[in-house]
C-alpha positions in Angstrom: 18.8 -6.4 -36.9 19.0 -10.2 -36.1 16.2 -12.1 -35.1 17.5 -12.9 -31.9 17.9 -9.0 -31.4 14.2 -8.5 -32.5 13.2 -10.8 -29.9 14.9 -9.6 -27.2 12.8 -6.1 -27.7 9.8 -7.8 -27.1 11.2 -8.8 -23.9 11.3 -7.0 -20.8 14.3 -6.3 -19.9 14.8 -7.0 -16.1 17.1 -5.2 -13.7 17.5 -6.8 -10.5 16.4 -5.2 -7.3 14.0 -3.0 -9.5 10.2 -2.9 -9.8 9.0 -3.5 -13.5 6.6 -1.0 -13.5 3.0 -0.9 -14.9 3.3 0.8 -18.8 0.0 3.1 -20.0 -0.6 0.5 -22.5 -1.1 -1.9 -20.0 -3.6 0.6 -17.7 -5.3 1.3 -21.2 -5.7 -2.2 -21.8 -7.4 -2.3 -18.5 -10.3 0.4 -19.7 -12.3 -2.4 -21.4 -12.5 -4.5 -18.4 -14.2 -1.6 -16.6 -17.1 -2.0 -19.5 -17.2 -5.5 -19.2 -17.2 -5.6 -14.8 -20.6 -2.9 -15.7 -22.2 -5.2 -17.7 -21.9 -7.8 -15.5 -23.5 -5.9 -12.4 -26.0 -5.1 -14.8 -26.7 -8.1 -15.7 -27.4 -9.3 -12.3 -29.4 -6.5 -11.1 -31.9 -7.3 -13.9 -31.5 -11.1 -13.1 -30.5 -11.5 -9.8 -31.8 -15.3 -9.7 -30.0 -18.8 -8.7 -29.6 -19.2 -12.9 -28.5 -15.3 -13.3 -25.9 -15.5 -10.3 -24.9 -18.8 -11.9 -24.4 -17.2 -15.3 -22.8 -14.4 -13.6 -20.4 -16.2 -12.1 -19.0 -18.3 -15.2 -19.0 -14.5 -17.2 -16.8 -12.7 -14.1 -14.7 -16.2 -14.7 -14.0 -15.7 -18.3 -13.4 -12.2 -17.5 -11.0 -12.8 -15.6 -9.4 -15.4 -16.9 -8.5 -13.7 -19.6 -7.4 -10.5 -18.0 -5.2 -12.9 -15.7 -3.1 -14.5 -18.4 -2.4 -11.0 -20.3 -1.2 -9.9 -17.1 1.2 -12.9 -16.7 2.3 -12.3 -20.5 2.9 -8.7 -20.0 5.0 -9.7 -17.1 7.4 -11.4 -19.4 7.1 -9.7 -22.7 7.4 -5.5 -22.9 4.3 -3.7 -24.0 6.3 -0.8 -24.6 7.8 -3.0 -27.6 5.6 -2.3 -31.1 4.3 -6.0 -31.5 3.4 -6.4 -28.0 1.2 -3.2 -27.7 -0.5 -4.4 -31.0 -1.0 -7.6 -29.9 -2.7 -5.9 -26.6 -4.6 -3.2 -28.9 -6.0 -6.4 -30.8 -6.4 -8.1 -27.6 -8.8 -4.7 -26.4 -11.1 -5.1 -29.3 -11.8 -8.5 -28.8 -12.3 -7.4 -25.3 -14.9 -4.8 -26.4 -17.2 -7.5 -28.5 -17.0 -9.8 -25.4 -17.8 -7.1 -23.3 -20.7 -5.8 -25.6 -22.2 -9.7 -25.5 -21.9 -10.2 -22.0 -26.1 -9.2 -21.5 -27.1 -11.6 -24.2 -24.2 -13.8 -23.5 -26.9 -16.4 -23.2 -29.2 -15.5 -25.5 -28.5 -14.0 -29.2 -24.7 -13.3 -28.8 -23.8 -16.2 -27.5 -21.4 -17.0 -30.1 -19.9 -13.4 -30.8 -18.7 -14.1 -26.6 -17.5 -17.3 -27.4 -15.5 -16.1 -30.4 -14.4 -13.1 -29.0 -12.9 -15.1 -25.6 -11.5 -17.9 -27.9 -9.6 -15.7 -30.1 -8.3 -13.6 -27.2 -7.0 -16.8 -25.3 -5.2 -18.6 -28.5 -4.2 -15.4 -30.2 -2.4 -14.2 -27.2 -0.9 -17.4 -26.2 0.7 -17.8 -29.6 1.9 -14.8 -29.9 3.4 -15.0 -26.5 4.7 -18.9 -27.9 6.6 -17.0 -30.5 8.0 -14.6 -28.7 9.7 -16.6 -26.3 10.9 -19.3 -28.9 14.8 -19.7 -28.6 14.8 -17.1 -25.5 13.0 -18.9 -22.4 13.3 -22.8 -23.3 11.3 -23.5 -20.1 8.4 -21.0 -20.3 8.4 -21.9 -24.3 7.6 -25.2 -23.4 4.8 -24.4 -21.1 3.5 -22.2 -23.0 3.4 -25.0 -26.1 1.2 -26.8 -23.2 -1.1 -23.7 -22.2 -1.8 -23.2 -26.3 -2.9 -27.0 -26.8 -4.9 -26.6 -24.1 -6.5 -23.1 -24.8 -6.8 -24.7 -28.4 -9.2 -27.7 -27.4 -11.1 -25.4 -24.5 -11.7 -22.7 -27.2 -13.0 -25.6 -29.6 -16.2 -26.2 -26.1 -16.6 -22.1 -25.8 -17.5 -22.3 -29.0 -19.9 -25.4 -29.4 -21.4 -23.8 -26.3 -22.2 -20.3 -28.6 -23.4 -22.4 -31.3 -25.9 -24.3 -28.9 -28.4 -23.1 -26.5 -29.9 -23.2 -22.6 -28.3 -25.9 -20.6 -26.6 -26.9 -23.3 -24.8 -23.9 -23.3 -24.2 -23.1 -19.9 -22.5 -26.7 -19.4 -19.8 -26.6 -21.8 -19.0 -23.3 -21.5 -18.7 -24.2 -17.7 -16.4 -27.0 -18.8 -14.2 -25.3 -21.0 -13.7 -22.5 -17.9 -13.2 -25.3 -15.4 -10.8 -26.9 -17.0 -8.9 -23.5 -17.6 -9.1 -22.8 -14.4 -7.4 -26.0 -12.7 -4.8 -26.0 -15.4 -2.5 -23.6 -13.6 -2.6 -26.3 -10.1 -1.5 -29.2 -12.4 1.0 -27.8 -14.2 -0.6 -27.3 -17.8 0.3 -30.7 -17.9 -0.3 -32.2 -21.5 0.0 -35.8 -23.3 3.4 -35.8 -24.9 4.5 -32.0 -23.5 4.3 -33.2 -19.4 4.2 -30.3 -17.0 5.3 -27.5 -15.6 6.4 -26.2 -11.9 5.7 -23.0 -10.4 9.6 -22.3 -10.4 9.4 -22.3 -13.9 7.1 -19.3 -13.9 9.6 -16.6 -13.8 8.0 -13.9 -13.1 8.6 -10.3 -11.9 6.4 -10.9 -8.3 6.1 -6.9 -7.8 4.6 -6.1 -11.2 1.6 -8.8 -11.2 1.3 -7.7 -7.7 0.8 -4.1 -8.7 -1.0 -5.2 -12.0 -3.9 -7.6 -9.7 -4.1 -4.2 -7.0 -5.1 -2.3 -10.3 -7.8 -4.3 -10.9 -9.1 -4.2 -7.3 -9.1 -0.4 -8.1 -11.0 -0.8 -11.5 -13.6 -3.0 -10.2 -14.1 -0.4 -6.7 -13.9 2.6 -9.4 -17.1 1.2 -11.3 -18.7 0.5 -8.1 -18.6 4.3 -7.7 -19.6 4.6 -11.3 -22.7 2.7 -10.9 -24.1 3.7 -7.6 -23.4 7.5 -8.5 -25.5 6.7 -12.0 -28.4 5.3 -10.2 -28.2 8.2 -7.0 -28.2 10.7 -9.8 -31.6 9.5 -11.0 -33.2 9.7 -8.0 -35.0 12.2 -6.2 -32.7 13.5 -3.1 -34.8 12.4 0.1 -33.0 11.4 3.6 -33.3 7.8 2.7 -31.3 8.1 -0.8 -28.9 10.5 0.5 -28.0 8.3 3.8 -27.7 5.5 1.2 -25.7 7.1 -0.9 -23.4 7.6 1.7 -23.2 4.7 3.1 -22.3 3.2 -0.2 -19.4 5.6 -0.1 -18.4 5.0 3.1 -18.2 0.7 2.0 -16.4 1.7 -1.1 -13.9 3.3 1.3 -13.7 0.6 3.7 -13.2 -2.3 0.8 -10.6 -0.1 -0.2 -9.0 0.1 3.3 -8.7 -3.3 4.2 -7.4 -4.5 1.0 -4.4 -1.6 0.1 -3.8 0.0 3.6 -1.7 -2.8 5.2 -2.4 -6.4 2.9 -1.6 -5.2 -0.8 1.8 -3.5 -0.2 2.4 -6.0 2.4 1.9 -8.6 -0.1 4.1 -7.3 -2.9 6.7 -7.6 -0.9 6.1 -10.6 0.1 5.8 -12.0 -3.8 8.8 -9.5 -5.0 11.5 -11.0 -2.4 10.4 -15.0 -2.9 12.7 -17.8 -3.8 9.4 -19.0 -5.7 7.1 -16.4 -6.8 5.0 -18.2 -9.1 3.7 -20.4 -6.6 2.2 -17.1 -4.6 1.0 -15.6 -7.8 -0.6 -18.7 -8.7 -2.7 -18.5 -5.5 -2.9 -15.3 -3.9 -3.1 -13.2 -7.2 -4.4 -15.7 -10.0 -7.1 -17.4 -7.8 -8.1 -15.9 -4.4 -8.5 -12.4 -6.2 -11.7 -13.8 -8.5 -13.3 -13.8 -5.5 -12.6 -10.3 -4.4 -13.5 -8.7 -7.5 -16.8 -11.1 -7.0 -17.8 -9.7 -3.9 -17.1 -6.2 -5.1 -19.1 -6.3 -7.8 -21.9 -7.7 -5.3 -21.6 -4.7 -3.1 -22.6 -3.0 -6.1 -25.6 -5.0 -7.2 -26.3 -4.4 -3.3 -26.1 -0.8 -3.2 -28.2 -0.2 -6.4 -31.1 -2.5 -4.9 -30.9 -0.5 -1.6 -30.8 3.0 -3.5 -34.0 2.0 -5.4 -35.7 0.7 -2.5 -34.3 2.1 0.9 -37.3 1.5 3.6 -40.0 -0.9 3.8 -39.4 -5.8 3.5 -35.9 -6.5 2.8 -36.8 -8.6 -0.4 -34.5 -12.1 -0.2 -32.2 -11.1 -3.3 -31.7 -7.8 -1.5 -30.5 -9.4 1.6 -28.5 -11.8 -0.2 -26.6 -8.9 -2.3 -26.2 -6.9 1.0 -24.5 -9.9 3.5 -23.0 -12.1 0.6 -21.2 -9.1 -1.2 -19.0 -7.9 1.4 -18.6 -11.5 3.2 -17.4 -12.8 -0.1 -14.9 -9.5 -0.1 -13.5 -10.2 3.1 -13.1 -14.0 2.6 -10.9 -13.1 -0.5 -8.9 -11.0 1.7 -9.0 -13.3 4.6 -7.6 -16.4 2.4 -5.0 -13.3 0.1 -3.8 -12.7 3.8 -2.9 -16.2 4.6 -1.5 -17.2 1.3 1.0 -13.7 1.3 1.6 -13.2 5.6 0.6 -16.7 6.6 -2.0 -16.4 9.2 -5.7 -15.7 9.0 -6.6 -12.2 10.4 -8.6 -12.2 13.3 -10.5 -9.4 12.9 -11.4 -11.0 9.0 -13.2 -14.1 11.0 -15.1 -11.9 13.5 -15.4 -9.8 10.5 -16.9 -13.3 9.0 -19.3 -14.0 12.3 -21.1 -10.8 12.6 -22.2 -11.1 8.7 -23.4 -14.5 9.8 -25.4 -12.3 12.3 -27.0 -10.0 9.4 -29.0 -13.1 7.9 -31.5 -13.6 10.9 -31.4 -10.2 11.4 -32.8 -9.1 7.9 -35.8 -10.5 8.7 -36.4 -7.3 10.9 -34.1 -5.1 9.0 -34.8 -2.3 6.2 -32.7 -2.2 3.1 -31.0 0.8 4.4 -30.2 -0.3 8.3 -29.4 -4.2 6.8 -26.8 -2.0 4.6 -25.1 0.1 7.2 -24.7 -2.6 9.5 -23.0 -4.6 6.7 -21.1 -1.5 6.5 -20.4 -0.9 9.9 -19.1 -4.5 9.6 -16.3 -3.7 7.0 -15.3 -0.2 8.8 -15.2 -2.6 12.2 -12.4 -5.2 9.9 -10.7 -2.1 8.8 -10.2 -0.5 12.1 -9.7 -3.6 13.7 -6.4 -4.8 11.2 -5.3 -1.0 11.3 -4.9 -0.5 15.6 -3.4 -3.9 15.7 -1.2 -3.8 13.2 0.1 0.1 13.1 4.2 0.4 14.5 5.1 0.1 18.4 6.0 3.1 19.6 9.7 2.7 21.1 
């Protein structure tokens, strides 16, 4: 076999008018994330301060950053091929020690995180480097940019494990903001110049599908934790009722996101003269803040479960209106990037959580939930009358 032949089986191989569909590797791959979304809701549960959402927030970042950019490379490169599903195999148990280090991310482990997150960024990006040498001169190039620049951010992640406090938390919050605005500049890079969004060729319908899977992972270990926590507990009216209602969120998250926007969306992305320009906003950035308002709810609805009746504590009204505001502001912006308007019912949706903060001064845990609740199922209803077919 020639080694152009070899690398056109790490490829995918495109047919037009066709969906490349999500592989089993690919949703395997995706099993670690679940871990790492858990410790991370975890995390703030125990630590639910202005310095634990802060730390929370660069971790989710990292996350998913780095679930982000596999999902790009397994858009061009075929992880049914042998190489590619070791590479993503490798790239899981890297995923598992920065997953396992994500409660003392801060503390002890702080360099096993920053190892684990640098060696998944820079080994994949290689790999994908030589994969596409002599097959995609464009994308080759770019990726030659993204490595140099994973290379120098990886060299901050890890002076940030190898220092402490502050110290830490600043250049690891460098190294993720500068990974972050790379994609709006073009990776652009002394002596390598830029990139444009045309150059991303991408297969719009399978990052689309790949970014709706995640939604799915981080709602499924909502479920997981609230069910954990509800079967500790002794079953009174109060846990029950709260139980449900976190059920009945879960359900409405899940509504407004996949019933009309998501499939609405992939189409959209699938059938554009430029898809890497939507992907770059709708799927690589706006949905960070979707899965950060998910994982939220959760924080939420374990507070509420533990503590039903009685003060709504500060950090409990915060979890309960910021959680699902942030969830619908991610759809809200997702909507206008993909359909080009903002939904109306998203920014009455938007007003009447504005109306939850006074009013959890009066509010239990449990009634500030449901109305928070009642707020989603309102969105859901809302975007589902107005935008089912005409009858002819």
């Amino acid at each position: 076999m020639t080694e152009k032949s070899a690398k056109r089986n790490v490829l995918r191989q495109r047919v037009a008018d066709e969906h490349a569909k999500v592989s089993f590797v690919e949703l395997f791959f995706d099993l670690v994330f679940v871990f790492a979304i858990t410790q991370i809701s975890h995390s703030l549960v125990e630590h639910f301060t202005l310095q634990g959402l802060a730390q929370a927030a660069l971790l989710l970042g990292a996350v998913w950053w780095v679930w982000v950019y596999t999902s790009w490379v397994t858009n061009w490169l075929d992880p049914d091929s042998v190489p590619v599903r070791l590479m993503l195999f490798a790239l899981m148990f890297a995923g598992l020690l920065l997953s396992t280090s994500i409660p003392e991310a801060f503390g002890e482990k702080g360099l096993v995180f920053a190892g684990a997150y640098a060696a998944m960024q820079i080994g994949r990006s290689v790999f994908t480097l030589l994969s596409l040498k002599g097959r995609s001169p464009a994308n080759y190039r770019n990726f030659q940019r993204i490595t140099a620049w994973l290379v120098l951010t990886g060299m901050l992640w890890i002076a940030g494990g190898l220092v402490e406090g502050q110290a830490r938390f600043a250049l690891w919050a460098l190294a993720l903001g500068i990974e972050l605005l790379l994609p709006s500049i073009g990776f652009r890079f002394p002596g390598l110049g830029r990139s444009t969004t045309a150059d991303w060729d991408i297969e719009g319908g399978h990052l689309a599908e790949r970014c709706g899977l995640f939604i799915i992972i981080a709602l499924g270990e909502s479920v997981l934790v609230t069910g954990a926590t509800f079967a500790k507990l002794a079953m009174t009216p109060e846990t029950v009722l709260a139980f449900a209602n976190s059920f009945a969120s879960s359900v409405a998250m899940w509504w407004i996101y996949f019933n009309i926007g998501a499939e609405r969306a992939s189409h959209r992305i699938a059938h554009s003269d430029d898809p890497g320009r939507i992907a770059r906003i709708a799927y690589t950035y706006i949905h960070l803040l979707l899965v950060a308002g998910i994982i939220l709810v959760a924080v939420a609805d374990e507070f509420v479960l533990a503590h039903p009746a009685g003060h709504t504590e500060a950090k409990v009204a915060i979890a309960v209106i910021a959680g699902p505001a942030c969830y619908v502001l991610g759809n809200l912006l997702f909507k206008k990037a993909t359909a080009g308007w903002y939904p109306l019912s998203h920014l009455v949706g938007l007003a009447l959580f504005a109306l939850l903060v006074p009013a959890a001064a009066i509010l239990s845990p449990l009634a500030l939930s449901l109305a928070a609740t009642l707020v989603l199922i309102v969105i859901a209803t809302w975007e589902t009358l107005s935008l089912r077919p005409k009858e002819a």
